[in-house]
LOKE-363825 format. One record per residue: residue number from 1; residue in one letter; x, y negated, z negated of N, C-alpha, C in turn. Coordinates in nm, 4 decimals. Example, Ala and Ser with C-alpha at 12.3 -4.5 7.8 and 13.67 -1.06 7.14 Angstrom:
BEGIN
[marlum 1,a,[1.3190,0.5690,-0.7800],[1.2300,0.4500,-0.7800],[1.3200,0.3300,-0.7800]]
[marlum 2,s,[1.2850,0.2250,-0.7080],[1.3670,0.1060,-0.7140],[1.2900,-0.0030,-0.7870]]
***
This chain:
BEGIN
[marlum 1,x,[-1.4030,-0.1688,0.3001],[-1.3941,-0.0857,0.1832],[-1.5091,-0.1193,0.0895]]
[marlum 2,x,[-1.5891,0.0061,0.0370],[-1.7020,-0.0407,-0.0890],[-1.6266,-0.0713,-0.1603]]
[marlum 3,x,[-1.7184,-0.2017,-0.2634],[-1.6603,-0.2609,-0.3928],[-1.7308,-0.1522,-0.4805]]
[marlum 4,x,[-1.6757,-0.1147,-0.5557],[-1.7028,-0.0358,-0.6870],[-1.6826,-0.0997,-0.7927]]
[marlum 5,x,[-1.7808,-0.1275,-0.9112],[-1.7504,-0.2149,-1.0402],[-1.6377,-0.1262,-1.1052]]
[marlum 6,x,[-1.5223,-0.1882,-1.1196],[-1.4394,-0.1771,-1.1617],[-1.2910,-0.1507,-1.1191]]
[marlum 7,x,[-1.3107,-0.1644,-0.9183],[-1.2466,-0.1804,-0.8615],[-1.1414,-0.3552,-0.8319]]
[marlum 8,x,[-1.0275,-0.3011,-0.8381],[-0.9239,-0.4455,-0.7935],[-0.8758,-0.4042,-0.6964]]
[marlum 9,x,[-0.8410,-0.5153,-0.6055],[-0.7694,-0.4895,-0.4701],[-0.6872,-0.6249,-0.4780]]
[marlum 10,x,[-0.5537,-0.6104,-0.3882],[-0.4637,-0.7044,-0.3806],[-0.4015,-0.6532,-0.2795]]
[marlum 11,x,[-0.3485,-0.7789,-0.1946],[-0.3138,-0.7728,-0.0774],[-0.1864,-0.8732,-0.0639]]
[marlum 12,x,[-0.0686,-0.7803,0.0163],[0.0645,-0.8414,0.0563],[0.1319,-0.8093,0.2180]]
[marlum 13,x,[0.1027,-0.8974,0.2363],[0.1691,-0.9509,0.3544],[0.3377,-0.8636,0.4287]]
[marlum 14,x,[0.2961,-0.7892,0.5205],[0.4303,-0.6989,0.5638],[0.5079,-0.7338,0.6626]]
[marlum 15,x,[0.6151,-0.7529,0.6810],[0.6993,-0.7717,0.8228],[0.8268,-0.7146,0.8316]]
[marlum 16,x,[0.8993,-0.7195,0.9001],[1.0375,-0.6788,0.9393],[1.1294,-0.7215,0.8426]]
[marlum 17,x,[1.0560,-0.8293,0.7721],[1.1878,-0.9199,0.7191],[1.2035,-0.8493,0.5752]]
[marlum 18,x,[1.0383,-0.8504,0.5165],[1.0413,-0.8377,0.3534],[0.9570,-0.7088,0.3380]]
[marlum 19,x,[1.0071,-0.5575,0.3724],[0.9925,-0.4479,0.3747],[1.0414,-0.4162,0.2624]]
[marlum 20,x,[1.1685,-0.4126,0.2219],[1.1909,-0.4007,0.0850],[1.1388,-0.4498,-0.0539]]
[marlum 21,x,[1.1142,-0.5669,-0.0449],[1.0145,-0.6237,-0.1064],[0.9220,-0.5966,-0.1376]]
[marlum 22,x,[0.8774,-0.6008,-0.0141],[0.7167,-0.5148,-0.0505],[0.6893,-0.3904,-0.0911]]
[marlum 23,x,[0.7805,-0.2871,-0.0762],[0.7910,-0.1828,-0.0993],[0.8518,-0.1342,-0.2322]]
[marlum 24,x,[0.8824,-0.2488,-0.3035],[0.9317,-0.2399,-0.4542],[0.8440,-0.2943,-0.5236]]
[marlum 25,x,[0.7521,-0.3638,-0.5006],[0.5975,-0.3772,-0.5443],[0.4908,-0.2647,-0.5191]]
[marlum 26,x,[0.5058,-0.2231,-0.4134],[0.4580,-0.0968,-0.4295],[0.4607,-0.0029,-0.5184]]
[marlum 27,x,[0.5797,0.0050,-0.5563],[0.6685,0.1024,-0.6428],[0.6155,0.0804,-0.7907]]
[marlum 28,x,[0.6495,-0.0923,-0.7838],[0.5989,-0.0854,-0.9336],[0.4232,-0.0903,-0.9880]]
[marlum 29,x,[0.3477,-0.1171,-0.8791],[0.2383,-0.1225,-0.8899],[0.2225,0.0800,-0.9234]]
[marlum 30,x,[0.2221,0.1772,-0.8504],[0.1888,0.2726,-0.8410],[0.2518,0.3139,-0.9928]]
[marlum 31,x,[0.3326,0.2705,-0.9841],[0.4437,0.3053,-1.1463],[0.3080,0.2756,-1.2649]]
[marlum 32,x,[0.2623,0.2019,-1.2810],[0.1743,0.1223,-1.4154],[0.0809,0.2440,-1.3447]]
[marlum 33,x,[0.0392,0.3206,-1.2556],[-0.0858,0.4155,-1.2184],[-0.2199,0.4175,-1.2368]]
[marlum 34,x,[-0.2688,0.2556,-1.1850],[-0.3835,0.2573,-1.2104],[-0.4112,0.2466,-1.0387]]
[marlum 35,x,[-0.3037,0.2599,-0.9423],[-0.3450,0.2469,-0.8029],[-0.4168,0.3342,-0.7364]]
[marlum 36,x,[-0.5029,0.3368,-0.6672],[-0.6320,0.4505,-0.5947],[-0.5563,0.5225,-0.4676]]
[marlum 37,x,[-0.5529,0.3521,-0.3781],[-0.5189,0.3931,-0.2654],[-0.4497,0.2450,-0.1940]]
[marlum 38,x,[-0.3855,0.2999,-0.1210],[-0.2827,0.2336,-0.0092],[-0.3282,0.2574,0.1159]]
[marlum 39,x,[-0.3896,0.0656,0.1572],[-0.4255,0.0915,0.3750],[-0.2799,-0.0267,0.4009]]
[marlum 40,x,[-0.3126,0.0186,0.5056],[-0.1487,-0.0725,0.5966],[-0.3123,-0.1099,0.6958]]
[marlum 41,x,[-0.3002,-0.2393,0.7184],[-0.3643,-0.2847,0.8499],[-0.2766,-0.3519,0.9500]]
[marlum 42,x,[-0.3347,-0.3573,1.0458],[-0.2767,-0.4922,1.1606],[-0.3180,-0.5855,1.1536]]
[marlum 43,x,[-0.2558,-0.6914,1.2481],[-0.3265,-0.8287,1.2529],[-0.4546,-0.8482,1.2650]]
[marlum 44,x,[-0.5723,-0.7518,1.3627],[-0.7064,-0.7344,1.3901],[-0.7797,-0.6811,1.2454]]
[marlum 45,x,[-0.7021,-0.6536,1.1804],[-0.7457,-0.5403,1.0842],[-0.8269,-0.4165,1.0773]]
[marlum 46,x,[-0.7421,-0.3575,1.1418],[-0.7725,-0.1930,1.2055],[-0.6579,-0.1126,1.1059]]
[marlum 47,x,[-0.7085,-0.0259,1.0408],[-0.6497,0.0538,0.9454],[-0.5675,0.1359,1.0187]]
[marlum 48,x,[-0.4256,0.1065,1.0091],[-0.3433,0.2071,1.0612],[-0.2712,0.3124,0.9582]]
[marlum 49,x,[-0.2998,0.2988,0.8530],[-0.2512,0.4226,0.7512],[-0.3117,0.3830,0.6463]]
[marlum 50,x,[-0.3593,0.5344,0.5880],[-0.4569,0.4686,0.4345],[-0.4288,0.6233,0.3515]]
[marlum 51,x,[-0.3640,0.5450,0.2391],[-0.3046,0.6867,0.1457],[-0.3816,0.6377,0.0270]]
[marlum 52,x,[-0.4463,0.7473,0.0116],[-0.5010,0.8646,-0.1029],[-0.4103,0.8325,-0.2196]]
[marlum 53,x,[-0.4428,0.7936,-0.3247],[-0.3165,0.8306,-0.4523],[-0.3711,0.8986,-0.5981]]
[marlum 54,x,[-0.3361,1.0055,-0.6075],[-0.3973,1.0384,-0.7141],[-0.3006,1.0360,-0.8812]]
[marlum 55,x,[-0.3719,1.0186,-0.9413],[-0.3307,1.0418,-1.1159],[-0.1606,1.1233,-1.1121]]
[marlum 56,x,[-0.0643,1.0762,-1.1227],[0.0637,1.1634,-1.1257],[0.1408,1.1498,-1.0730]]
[marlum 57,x,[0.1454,1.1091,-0.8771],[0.2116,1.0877,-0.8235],[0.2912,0.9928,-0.8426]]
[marlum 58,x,[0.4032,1.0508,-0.8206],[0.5141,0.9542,-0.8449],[0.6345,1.0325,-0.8017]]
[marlum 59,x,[0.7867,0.8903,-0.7814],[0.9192,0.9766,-0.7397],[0.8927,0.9704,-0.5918]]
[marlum 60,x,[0.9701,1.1269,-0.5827],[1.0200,1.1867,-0.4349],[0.8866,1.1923,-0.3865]]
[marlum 61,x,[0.7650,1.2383,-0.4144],[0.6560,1.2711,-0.3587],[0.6026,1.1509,-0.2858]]
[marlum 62,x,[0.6058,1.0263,-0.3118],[0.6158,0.9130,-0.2235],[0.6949,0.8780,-0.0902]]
[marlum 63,x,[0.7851,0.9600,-0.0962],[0.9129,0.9238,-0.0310],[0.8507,0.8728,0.1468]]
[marlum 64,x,[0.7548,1.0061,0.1645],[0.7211,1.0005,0.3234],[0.6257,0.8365,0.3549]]
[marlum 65,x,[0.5493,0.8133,0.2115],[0.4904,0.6887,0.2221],[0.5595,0.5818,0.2245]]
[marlum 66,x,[0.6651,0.5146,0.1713],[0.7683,0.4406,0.1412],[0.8021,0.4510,0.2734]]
[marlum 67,x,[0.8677,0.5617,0.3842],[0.8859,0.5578,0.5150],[0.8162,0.4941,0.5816]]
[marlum 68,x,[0.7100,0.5692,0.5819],[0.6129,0.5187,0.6992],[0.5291,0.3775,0.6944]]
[marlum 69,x,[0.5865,0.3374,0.5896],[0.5285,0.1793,0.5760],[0.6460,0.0904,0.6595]]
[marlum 70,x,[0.7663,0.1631,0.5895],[0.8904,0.0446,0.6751],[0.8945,0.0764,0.8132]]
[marlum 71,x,[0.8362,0.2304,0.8808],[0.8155,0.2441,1.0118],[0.7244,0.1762,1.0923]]
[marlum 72,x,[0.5477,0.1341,1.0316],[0.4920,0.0279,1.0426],[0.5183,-0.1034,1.0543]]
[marlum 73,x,[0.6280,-0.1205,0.9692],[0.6890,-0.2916,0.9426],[0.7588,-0.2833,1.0638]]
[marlum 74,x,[0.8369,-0.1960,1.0986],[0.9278,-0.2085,1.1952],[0.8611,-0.2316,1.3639]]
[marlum 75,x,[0.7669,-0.1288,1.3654],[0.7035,-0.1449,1.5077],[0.5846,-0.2686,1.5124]]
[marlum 76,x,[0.5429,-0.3108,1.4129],[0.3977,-0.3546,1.4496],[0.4185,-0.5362,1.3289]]
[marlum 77,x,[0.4277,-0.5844,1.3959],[0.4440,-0.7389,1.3576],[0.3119,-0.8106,1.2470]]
[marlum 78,x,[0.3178,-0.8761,1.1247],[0.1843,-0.9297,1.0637],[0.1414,-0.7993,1.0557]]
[marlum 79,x,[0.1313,-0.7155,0.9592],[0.0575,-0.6392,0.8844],[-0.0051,-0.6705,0.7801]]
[marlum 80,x,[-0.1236,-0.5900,0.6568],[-0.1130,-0.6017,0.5687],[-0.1345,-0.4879,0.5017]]
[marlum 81,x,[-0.1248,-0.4526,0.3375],[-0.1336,-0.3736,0.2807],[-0.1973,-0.3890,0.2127]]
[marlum 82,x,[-0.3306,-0.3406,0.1909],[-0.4428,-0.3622,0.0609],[-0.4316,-0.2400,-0.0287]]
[marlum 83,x,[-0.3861,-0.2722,-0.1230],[-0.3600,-0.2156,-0.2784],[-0.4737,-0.2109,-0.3081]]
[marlum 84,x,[-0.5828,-0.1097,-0.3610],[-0.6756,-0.0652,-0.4368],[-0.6567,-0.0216,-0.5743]]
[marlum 85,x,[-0.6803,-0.1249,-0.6724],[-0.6561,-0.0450,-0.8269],[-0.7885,0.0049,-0.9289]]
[marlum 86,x,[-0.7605,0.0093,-1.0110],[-0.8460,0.0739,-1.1216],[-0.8644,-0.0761,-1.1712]]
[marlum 87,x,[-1.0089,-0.1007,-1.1774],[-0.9995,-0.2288,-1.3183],[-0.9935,-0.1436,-1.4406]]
[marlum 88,x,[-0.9586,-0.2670,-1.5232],[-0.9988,-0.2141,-1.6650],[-1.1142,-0.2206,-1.7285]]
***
């Protein structure tokens, strides 16, 4: 991923176990809306899903993302999720 001045990224650790978890950090990270974008990697770190987030989204309109992350957690062991934010 290019660094852009004024870009933050943070990264959490996904598995079978702490899907919920992680996914309520998600929640609240996107909530404060300074988040860009959401990648799910694998252990190799090969981007297996990378969501787009724009200015607004929020709620139900997440819903399919929130899925398909715990569908990731579920099939594919040691993931990660790199959170892209807005600096200030």
């Amino acid at each position: 991923m290019p660094l852009n001045k004024g870009t933050l990224f943070e990264t959490l650790q996904l598995d079978a176990k702490n899907v919920e978890k992680v996914i309520e950090r998600l929640k609240a990270l996107v909530h404060e809306g300074n988040v860009r974008r959401l990648v799910v990697r694998n252990k190799e770190g090969r981007s297996l899903i990378e969501v787009p987030l724009t200015a607004g989204v929020v709620g139900a309109a997440l819903l399919p993302v929130w899925a398909a992350i715990g569908a990731v957690a579920a099939i594919a062991a040691d993931c990660e999720i790199v959170i892209e934010k807005q600096g200030e």
